[in-house]
C-alpha positions in Angstrom: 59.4 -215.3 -34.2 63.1 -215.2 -35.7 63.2 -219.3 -35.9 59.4 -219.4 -37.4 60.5 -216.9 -40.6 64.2 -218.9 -40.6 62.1 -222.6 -41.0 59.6 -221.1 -43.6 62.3 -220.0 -45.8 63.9 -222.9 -44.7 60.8 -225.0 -45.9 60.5 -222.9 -49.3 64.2 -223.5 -50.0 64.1 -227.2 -50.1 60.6 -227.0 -52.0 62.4 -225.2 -54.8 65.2 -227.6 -54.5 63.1 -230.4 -54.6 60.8 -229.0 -57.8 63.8 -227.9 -59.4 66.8 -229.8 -59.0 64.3 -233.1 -59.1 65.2 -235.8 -61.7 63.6 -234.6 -64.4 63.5 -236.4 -67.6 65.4 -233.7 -69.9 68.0 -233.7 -66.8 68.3 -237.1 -66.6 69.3 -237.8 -70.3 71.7 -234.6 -70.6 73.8 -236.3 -67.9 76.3 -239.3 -68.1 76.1 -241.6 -65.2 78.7 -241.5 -62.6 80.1 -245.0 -62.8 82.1 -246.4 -65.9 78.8 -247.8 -68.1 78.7 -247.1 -71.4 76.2 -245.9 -73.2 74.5 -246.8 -76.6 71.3 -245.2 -78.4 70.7 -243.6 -75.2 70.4 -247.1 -73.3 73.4 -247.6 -70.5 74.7 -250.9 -70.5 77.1 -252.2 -67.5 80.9 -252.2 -67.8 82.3 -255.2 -69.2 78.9 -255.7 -71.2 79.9 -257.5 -74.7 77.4 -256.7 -77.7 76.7 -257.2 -81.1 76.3 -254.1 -83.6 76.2 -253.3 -87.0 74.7 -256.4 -88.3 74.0 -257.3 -91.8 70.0 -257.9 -93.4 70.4 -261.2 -92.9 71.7 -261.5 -89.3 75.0 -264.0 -90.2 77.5 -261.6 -89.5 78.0 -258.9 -86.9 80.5 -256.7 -85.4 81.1 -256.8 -81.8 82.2 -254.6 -79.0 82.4 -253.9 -75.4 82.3 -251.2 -73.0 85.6 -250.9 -71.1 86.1 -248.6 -68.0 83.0 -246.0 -70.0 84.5 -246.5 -73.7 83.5 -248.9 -76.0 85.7 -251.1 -77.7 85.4 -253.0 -81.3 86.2 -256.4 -81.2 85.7 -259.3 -83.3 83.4 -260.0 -85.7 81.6 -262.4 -85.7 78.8 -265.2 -87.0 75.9 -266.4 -86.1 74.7 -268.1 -83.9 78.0 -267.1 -82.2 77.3 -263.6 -81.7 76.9 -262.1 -78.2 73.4 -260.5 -78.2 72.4 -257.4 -80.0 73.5 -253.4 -78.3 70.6 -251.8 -78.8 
């Protein structure tokens, strides 16, 4: 009787966990990823990713960085069609 009431709550326990703790969407974005990726405009991009940013009307000139060990880091500018592609 004892083990039947333990695996119910048991049961109800990882239920709750499951409906709870689940990866919700709200969760999900409040939360920076484990690893070292970077993150721009809410998109994560890998470590050692290189991208263009900040570019002006007409496209010819850009600045560039890249995400190093979770931080981004502003390097060059540069021109097209030179650039690396575009962050976001």
């Amino acid at each position: 009787m004892r083990v039947t009431s333990m695996g119910k709550v048991l049961s109800a326990m990882v239920a709750a966990g499951l409906i709870l703790g689940g990866s919700s969407p709200a969760w999900a974005r409040m939360t920076r990823p484990a690893s070292v990726d970077c993150i721009f405009h809410g998109k994560v991009l890998a470590n050692g990713r290189w991208c263009s940013y900040h570019c002006d009307r007409a496209g010819t000139n850009c600045a560039q960085q890249s995400c190093w060990d979770g931080q981004w880091v502003q390097r060059l500018n540069c021109a097209e069609p030179f650039c690396t592609s575009r962050c976001g």
